[in-house]
KEBADO-949637 format. One record per residue (C-alpha): x, y negated, z. Coordinates in steps of 0.001 Angstrom, whole numbers, padded with zeros to 6 digits, always signed. Each point is the difference from the previous one (the first is absolute). Layout:
# residues N
XYZ/...
This chain:
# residues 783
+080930+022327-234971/+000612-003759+001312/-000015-002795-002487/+003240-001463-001048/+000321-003366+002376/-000098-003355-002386/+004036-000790-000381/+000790-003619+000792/+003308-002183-000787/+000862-002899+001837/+002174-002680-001318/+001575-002243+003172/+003720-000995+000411/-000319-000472+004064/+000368+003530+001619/-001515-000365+003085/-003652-001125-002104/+000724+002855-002584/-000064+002648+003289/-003312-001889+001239/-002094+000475-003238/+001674+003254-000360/-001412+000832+003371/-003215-001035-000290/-000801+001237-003519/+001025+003339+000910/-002350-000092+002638/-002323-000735-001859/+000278+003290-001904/+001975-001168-002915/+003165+001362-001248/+002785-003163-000416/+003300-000901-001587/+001653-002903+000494/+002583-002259-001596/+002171-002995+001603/+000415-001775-003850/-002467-000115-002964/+003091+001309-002023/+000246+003155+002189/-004089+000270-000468/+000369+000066-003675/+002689+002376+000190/-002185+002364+002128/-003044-000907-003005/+001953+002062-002484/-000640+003151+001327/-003208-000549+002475/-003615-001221+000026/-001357-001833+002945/-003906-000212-000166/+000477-003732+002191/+003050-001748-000028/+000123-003193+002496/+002730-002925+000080/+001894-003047+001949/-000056-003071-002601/+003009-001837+001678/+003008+002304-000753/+003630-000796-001012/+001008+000621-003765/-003623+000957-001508/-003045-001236+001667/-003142+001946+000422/-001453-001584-002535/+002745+001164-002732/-000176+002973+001271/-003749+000383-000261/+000582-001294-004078/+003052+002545+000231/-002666+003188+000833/-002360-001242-002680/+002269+000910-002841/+000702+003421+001778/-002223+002873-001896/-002016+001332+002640/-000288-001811+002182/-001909-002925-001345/-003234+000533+001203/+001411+000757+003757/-001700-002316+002713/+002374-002329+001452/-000149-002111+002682/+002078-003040+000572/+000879-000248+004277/+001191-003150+001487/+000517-002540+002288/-000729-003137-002813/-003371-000043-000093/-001144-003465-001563/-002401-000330-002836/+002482-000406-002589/+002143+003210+001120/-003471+002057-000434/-001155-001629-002767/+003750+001202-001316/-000860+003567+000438/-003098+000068-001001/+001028-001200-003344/+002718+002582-000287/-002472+002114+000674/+000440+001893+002875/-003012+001390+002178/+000365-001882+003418/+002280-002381+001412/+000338+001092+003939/+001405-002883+002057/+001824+000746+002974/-000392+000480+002840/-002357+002411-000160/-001187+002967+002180/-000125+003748-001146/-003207+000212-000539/-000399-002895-002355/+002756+001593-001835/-001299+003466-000116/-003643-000892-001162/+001632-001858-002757/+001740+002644-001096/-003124+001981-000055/-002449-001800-001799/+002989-000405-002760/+000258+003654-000194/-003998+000867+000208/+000218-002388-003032/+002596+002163-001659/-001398+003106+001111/-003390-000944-001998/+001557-000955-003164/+001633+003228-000173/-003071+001803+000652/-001650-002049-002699/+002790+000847-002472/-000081+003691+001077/-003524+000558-000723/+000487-002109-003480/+002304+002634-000417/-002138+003179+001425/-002710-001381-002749/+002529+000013-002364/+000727+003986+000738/-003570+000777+000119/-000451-001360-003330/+002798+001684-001621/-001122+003736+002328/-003773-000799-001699/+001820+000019-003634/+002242+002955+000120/-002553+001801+001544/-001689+000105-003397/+002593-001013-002312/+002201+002870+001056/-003125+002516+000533/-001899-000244-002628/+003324+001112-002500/+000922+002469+002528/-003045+001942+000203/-000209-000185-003903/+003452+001938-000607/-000245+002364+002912/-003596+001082-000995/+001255+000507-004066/+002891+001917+001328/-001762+002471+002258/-002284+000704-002771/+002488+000682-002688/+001880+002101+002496/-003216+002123+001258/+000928+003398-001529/-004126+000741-000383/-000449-002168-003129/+001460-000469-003338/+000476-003145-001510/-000391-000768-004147/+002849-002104-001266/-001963-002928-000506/-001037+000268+003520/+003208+000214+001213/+000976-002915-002033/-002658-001875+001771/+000772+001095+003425/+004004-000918-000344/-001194-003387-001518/-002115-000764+003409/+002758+000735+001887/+002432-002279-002153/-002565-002807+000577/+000032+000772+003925/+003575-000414-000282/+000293-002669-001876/-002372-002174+002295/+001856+000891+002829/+003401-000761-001905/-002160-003165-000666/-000301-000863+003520/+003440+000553+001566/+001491-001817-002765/-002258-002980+000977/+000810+000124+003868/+003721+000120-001079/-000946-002683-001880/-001873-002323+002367/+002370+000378+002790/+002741-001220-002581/-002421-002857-001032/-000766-000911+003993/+004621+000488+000534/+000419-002509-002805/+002415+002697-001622/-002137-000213-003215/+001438-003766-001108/+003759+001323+000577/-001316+003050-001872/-001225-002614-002872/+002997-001938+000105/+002084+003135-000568/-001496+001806-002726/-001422-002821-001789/+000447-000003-003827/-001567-001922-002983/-003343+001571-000964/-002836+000028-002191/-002705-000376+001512/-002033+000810-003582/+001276+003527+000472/-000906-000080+003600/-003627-000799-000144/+000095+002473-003331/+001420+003174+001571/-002879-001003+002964/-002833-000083-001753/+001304+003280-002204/+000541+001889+003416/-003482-000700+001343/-002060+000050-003072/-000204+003623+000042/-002051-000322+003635/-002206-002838-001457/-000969+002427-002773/-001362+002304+002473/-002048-002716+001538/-001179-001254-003645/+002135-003251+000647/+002358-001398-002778/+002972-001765+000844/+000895-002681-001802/+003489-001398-000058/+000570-003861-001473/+003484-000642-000851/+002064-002728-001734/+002147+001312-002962/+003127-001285+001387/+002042+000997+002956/-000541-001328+003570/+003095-000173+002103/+000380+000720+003461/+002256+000106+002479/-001309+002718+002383/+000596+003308+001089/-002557+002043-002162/-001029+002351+002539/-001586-002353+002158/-001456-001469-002978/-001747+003432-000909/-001027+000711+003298/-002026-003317-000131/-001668+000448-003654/-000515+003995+001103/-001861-001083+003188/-002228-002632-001440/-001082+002795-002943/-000325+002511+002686/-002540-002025+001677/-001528-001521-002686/-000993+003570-001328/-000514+001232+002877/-003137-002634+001170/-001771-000108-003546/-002726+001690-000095/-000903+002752-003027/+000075-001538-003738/+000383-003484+001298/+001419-002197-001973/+003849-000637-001000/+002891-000497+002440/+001744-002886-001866/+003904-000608+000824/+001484-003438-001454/+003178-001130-000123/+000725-003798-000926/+002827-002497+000489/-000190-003826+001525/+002103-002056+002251/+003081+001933-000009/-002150+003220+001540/-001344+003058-001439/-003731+000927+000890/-001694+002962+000276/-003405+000337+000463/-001825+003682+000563/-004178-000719-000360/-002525+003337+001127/-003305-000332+000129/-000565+001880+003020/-001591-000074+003260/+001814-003370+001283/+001113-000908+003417/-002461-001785+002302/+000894-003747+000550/+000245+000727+003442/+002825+002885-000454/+001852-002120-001923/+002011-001989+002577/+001810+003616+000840/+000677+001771-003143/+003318-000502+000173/+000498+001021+003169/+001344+003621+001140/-002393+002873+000456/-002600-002691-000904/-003423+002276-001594/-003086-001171-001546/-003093+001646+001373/+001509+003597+001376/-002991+001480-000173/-000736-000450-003177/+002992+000160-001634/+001830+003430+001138/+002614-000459-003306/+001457-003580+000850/+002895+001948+001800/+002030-001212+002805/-000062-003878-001178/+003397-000453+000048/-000542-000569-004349/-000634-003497+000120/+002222-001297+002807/+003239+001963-001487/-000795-001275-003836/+000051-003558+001733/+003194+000819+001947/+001827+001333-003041/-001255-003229-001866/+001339-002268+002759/+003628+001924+000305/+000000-000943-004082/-000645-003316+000191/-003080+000512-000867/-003820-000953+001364/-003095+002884-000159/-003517-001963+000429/-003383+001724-000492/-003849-001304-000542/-003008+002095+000307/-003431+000173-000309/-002334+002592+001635/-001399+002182-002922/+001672-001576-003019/+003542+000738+000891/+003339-001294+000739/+002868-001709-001690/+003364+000181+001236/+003025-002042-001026/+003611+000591+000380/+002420-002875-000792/+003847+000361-000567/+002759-002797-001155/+001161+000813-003095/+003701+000980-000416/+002013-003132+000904/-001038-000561+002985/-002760-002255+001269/-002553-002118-001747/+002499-002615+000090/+002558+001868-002143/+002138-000764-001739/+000328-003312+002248/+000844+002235+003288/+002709+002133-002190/+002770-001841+001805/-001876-001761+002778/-002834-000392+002342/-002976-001897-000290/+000664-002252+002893/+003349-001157-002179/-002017-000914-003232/+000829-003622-001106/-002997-002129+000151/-000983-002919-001093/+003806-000616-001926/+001651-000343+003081/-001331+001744+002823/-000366+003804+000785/-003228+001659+001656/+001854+000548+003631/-000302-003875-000280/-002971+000009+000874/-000938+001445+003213/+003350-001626+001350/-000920-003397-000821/-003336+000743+001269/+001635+001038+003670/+002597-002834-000501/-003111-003010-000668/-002086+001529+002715/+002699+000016+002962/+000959+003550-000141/+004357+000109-000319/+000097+003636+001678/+000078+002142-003454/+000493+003458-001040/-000053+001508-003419/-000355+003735-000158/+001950+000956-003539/+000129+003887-001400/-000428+000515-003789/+002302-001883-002673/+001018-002671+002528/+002885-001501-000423/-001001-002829-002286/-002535-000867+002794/+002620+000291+002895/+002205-002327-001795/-002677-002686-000625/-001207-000272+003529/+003816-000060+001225/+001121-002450-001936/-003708-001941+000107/-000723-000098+003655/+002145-001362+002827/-000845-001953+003536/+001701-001983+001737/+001974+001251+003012/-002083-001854+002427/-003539+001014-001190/+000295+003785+000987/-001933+000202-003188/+001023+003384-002870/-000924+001585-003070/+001688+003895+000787/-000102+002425-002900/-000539+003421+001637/+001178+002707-002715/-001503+003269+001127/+002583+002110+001298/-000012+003347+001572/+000326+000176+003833/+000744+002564+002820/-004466+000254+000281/-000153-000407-003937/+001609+001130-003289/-003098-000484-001963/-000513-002819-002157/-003168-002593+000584/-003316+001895-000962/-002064-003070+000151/-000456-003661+001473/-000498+001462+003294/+002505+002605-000040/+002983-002984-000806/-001879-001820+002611/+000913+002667+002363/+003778+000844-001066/+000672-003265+000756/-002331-000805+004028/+003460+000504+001845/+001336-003021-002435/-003235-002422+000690/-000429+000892+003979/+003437-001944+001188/-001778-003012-000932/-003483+000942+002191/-002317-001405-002344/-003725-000202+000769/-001287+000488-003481/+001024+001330-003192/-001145-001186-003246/+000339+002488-002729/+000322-001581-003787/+000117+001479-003475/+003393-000818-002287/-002327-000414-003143/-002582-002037+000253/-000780-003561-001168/-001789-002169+002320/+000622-003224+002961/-001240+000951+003644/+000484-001931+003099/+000691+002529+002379/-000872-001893+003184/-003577+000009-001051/-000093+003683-000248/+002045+000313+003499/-002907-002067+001482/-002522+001801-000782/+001383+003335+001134/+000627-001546+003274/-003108-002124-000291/-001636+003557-000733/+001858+001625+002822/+000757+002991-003001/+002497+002705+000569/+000775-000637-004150/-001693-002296-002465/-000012+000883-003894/-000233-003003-002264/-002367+000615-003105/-001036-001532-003001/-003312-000134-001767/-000526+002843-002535/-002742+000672-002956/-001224+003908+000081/+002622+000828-003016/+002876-001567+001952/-001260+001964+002895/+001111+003147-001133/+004012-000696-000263/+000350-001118+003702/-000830+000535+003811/-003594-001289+000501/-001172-000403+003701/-003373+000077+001058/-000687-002013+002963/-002386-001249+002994/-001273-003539+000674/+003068-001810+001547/+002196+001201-002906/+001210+003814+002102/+000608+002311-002307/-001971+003629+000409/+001633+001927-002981/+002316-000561-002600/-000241+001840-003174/+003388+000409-002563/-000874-000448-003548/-003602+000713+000380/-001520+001496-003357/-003521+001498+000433/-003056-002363+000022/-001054+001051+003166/+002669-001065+001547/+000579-002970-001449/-003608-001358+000708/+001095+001090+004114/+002679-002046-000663/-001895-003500-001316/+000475-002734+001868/-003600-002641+000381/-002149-002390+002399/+001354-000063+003489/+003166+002060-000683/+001047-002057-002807/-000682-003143+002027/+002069+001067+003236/+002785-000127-002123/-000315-003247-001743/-001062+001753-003370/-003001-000988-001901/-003477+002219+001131/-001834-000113-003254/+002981+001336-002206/+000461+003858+000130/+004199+000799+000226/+002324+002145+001888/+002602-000515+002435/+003474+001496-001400/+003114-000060+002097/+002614-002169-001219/+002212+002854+002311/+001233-003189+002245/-000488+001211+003578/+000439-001545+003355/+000648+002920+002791/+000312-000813+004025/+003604+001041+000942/-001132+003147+002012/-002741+001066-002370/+002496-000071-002683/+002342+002574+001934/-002894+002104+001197/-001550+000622-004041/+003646+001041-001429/+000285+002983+003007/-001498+002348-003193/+002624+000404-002187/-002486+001265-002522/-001657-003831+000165/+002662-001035-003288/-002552-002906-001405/-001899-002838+001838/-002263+000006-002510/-000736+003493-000874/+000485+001692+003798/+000607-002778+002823/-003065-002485-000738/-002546+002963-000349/+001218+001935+002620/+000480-002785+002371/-003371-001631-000403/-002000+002084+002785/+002789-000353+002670/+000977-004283-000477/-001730-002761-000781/+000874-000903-003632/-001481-003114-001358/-000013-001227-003835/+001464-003710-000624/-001729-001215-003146/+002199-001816-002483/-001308-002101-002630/+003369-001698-001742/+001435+001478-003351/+001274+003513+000300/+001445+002714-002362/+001794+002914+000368/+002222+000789-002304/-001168+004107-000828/+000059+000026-004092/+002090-001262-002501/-003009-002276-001018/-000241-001940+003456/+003947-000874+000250/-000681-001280-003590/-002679-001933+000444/+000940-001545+003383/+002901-001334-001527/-001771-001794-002866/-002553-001077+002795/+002420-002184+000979/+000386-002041-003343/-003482-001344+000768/-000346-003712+000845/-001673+001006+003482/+000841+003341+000261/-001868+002145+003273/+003372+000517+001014/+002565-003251+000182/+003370+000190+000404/+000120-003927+000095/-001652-000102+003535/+001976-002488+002259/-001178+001525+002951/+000180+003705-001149/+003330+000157-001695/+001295+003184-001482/+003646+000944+001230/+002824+001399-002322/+003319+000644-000810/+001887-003387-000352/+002047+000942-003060/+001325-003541-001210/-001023+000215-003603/+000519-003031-002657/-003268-001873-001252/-001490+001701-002951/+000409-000942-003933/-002372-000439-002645/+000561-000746-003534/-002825-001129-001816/-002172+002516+001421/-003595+000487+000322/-001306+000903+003298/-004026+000623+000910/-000709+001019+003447/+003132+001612+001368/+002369+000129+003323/+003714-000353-001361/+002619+001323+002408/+003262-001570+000878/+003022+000580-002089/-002196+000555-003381/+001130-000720-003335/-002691-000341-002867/+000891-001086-003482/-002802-001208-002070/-002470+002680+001526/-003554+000181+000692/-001327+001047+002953/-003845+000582+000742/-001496+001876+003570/+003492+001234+001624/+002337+000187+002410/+003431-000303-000823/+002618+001310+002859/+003335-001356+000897/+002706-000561-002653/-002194+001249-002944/+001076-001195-003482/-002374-000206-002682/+001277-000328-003270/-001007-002139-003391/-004082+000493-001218/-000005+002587+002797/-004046+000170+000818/-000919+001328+003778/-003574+000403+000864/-001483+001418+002830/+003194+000803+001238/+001808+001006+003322/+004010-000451-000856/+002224+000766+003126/+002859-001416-001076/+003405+000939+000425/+002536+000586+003252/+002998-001530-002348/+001225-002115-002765/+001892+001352-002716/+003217-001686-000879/+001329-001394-003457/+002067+003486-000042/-003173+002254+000821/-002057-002018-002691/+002860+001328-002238/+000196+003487+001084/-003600+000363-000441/+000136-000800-004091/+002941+002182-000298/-002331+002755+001424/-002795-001027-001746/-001834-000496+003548/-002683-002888+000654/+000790-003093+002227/-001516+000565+003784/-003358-001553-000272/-002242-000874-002889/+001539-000285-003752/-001041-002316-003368/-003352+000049-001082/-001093+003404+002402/-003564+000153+000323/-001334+001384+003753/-003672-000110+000808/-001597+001887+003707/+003121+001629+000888/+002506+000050+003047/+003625-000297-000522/+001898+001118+002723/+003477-000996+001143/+002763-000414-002227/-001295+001404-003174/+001143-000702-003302/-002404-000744-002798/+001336-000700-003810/-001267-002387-001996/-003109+000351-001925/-001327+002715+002349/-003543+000374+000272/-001889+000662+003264/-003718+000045-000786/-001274+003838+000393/-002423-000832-002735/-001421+003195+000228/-001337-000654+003488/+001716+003095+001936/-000725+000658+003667/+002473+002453+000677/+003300+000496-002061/+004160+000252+000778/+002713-000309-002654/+004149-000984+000042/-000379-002748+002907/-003401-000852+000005/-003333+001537+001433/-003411-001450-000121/-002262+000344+002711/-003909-001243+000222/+000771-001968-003476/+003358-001467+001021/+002924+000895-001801/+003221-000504+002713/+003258-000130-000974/+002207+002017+002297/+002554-001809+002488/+003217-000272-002244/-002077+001529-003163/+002298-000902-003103/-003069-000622-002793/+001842-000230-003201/-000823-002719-002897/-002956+000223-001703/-001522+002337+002393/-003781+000423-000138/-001724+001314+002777/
């Protein structure tokens, strides 16, 4: 049977050269379609794949090189060759393509077979790329074949053999026998039930249909009864094995929000593995369940055979096995990376350490009902809109950043609790008319190619290329929404061009502890990075990871001082790298899927930063970077001439004092405070304090109104405090969010040192106590 010929489009609006290339391309043994406009080639695009597509630049209404951005945003056809074909063919015009990133730039006139041996060395190109991805794939299929063949065997052969026997007619069976023979084949079943449920299972993980599935059916939870029921289901197999399970819970409920299946299926496959790779009277499998941060934390200990340091990297990964041979119970090893995919579709993180004949510990993390660590400050907004500083929010940040370093071209991707944050940047950010210069908020919204909402940085990234591509820019620079820091961007432009990098990662210097929250890269002389590890938690790969001598030195850190290089996730990406790592849909994260995956195929490089940084991740940092700022020389100054920090111009009066005392403190605009004392805070915008009120260690947002004479009165006839602070309230560490009410003689102090605790419009989270936006906290409250 002949081989399909390679189909061709061809994009020209004069007739008489369309029928020329037409002419010779199909002599040349290719199948071709042609269009006289780019509008009737995208029209044609719908419904067909070309394996080449080639294109005139200079044509009426949209150019070639619109039209070449136009195709980019098309699914499908993304990754097709193109080649631009005409008769400008200066330096600049070439240079112009290039950058787009097309394949070739063919300048006419040209003969055929200049034409046609382009054409063929673009599709050879093509042609090898999809071998290598087909025999990724064939691999892929052998490994899976290899699995069944023993996964589906071995159960097989166990039931069919037990059944023939009980149904031979030549020998009787005693009733304990029988009982014994039924049981086998229950446990035959059962491990093949086993195994088609976790297929189903990791094809749902690998659609994404499991975080929609989550979303759905998610209800609060105790996790205490979760990790209870576990380690009750599995003791009874421990037994057998002489193991004890032991379960360490706290006496008090901990709340989830999750759907509880997943959440057993996690717990159920940790135990099952954990049992299953102890050895004989070893000693106890130890689950504990503890409560920091805003998380919930459970850790399963065996003390088993362990995982060699070099099988580590993989666990995770599907159909991923430890020493085959060896092992004939592991399964299919599908356990691990579906427990992690579960985890992930909850919010929540799975990380493991190991150690070859001593055992393994597993963790599984989950926010605790309320949402994030950050709860209950992201109950009504998201982090990028948290007031900082008294006057700023977090989205401040980055912009002003862009804004101080020349950059006036600026998107904000918003999804979760936005609106607050939409507002701000309207109302805070306008150019001139002349300057071409924007912030845009980009809302996620559902398209024609899209209904789903963004899965990741990457994923809103990708929603939203047709938006960035009418302005052909050469680079992207990805920032964060919530972090705390002042970067010069040209610098790190520089060096990626200086580099010649297809995406630079700027990093920050980490100790081993701090290692194991973020992305740590491990890289060559010159500062390229070879592999990039999230959240790395075993020791072995942490001391991979350690950056000294020669390495450290390439990238202006000091050699004699052991650290780690964590991404600050700020990433420079060339324009057509960037378009060719979103293709994979499944690619949601930079961090977590397009830096790894992308580090064999591009040259990424690391950009060392050594300025103040902080991301704002826990209660505790937003806290404390606020009060940083009270400091006479803080690491991070807001009073830099040169480095302003932009905001909403809201035209607020001076503020008041009345024989206060204040020691060490940034006082908003609009502020009121009568005979108060103020030590190590912030107080926000129009915050009143009233008389022999005390604040220490305090972050007060203020309020978005005054109240008039006739609300002042409405509030006593309702026995409801003043907006702000009242007589003679005492407030030590805490947060008081917008617009809350608290009554005189109130006491703030959490004396008894709680970590973790929520009552009527307050919660306290690592030792904070926060008073909810709008809380009403009557007089005399303690707390």
């Amino acid at each position: 049977m002949a081989e399909p010929k390679p189909k061709i489009l061809v994009v020209d609006d004069e007739e008489n050269i369309l029928e020329v290339l037409q002419l010779l391309l199909e002599r040349g043994g290719y199948e071709v379609w042609t269009a006289l406009s780019p509008l009737s080639a995208l029209e044609l695009l719908r419904t067909q794949k070309p394996d080449l597509i080639i294109s005139d630049v200079n044509m009426p209404g949209m150019d070639g090189y619109a039209f070449f951005r136009e195709v980019q945003t098309r699914p499908g056809v993304t990754t097709t060759p193109f080649l631009f074909l005409t008769a400008r063919g200066g330096k600049e015009d070439m240079l112009a393509g290039k950058e787009l990133g097309a394949d070739d730039y063919l300048v006419k006139p040209l003969t055929g077979e200049e034409l046609l041996a382009s054409v063929r060395g673009k599709l050879r190109r093509v042609a090898a790329r999809t071998a290598e991805q087909r025999e990724q794939v064939d691999g892929l299929k052998r490994e899976i074949l290899n699995v069944l063949s023993h996964e589906f065997v071995t159960p097989l052969v166990s039931i069919k053999g037990t059944t023939d026997l009980l149904l031979s007619e030549d020998v009787k069976f005693e009733p304990d026998e029988l009982k014994n023979f039924l049981s086998s084949i229950r446990k035959g079943g059962d491990r093949l039930g086993r195994l088609v449920e976790d297929f189903i299972m990791s094809a749902k993980v690998q659609a994404g249909s499991v975080k929609e599935e989550a979303e759905l059916l998610k209800l609060p939870t105790d996790l205490r009864s979760l990790v209870t029921a576990a380690a009750d289901r599995f003791r009874s197999d421990a037994a057998s094995k002489q193991i004890e399970i032991r379960a360490d819970v706290p006496i008090a409920p901990v709340e989830i929000d999750v759907f509880d299946e997943h959440i057993k299926g996690i717990l159920e496959r940790l135990l099952d593995n954990a049992v299953k790779y102890s050895k004989d009277g070893s000693s106890p499998i130890d689950m504990t369940l503890s409560v920091a941060g805003g998380q919930a934390r459970v850790a399963i200990t065996d003390r088993g055979i362990g995982i060699p340091a070099d099988q580590m990297a993989g666990i995770f990964k599907p159909f991923h096995q430890v020493d085959r041979k060896s092992m004939e119970q592991q399964g299919p090893g599908l356990g691990l990376s579906l427990a992690r995919g579960l985890a992930e579709a909850n919010r929540g993180e799975l990380a493991g350490t190991s150690q070859p004949g001593q055992g393994s510990t597993f963790v599984l993390t989950i926010p605790l009902k309320g949402g994030t660590r950050l709860y209950p400050l992201t109950e009504e907004r998201s982090k990028p809109a948290f007031p900082l500083g008294g006057k700023y929010r977090l989205i401040d940040i980055p912009i002003s950043n862009c804004i101080n370093s020349q950059i006036r071209r600026i998107f904000v991707l918003t999804q979760f609790n936005s609106a607050s944050l939409n507002r701000h940047v309207n109302l805070s950010y306008k150019f001139d008319s002349f300057s071409r210069g924007f912030v845009e908020v980009l809302a996620a919204e559902q398209t024609e190619e899209n209904a789903d909402w963004f899965q990741g940085t990457a994923d809103a990234v990708r929603h939203n290329l047709r938006h960035f591509v009418r302005w052909s820019p050469r680079h992207f620079l990805i920032l964060s929404g919530d972090q705390l820091y002042k970067m010069d961007f040209r610098a790190l432009l520089s060096y990626h061009i200086e580099k010649g990098a297809h995406a630079t990662i700027a990093a920050v210097q980490a100790t081993r502890e701090q290692a194991k929250g973020f992305g740590i890269m491990e890289i060559a002389p010159g500062g390229r990075i070879c592999s990039f590890v999230e959240k790395p938690k075993d020791d072995a790969t942490l001391d991979r990871l350690k950056i000294v001598g020669e390495k450290a030195a390439s990238i202006g850190m000091n050699p004699d001082k052991e650290c780690y290089l964590a991404s600050m996730g700020i990433y420079v990406f060339d324009r057509d790298v960037m378009f060719h790592v979103l293709q994979s849909r499944q690619a949601q994260d930079f961090g977590r899927h397009v830096i790894p995956e992308s580090i064999e195929n591009f040259k990424i490089f690391a950009y060392s930063f050594d300025g103040y940084w902080e991301d704002i991740g826990t209660i505790r940092s937003f806290f404390e970077a606020n009060l940083m700022m009270t400091n006479k020389y803080p690491p991070f100054d807001i009073y830099e001439s040169d480095s302003p920090i932009f905001t909403n111009a809201r035209y607020l009066p001076s503020s008041k004092f009345y024989s206060s005392v204040i020691k060490r403190a940034l006082i908003s605009e609009g502020c009121i405070l009568e005979d108060a004392e103020v030590t190590d805070s912030v107080i926000g915008l129009r915050s009143i304090v009233g008389s022999g009120a005390k604040l220490t260690r305090t972050v007060m947002m203020g309020s978005d109104f005054y109240e008039t004479p006739e609300d002042l009165t409405q509030n006593m006839s309702r026995d409801v405090p003043h907006l702000g602070v009242g007589a003679g309230a005492q407030i030590q560490e805490a947060i008081i969010d917008k617009n809350a009410r608290i009554g005189a003689g109130a006491k703030i102090l959490n004396t008894q040192k709680l970590q973790h605790a929520d009552g009527p419009g307050w919660s306290i989270r690592d030792g904070i106590v926060i008073i909810k936006k709008g809380a009403i906290i009557k007089e005399g409250t303690v707390i």
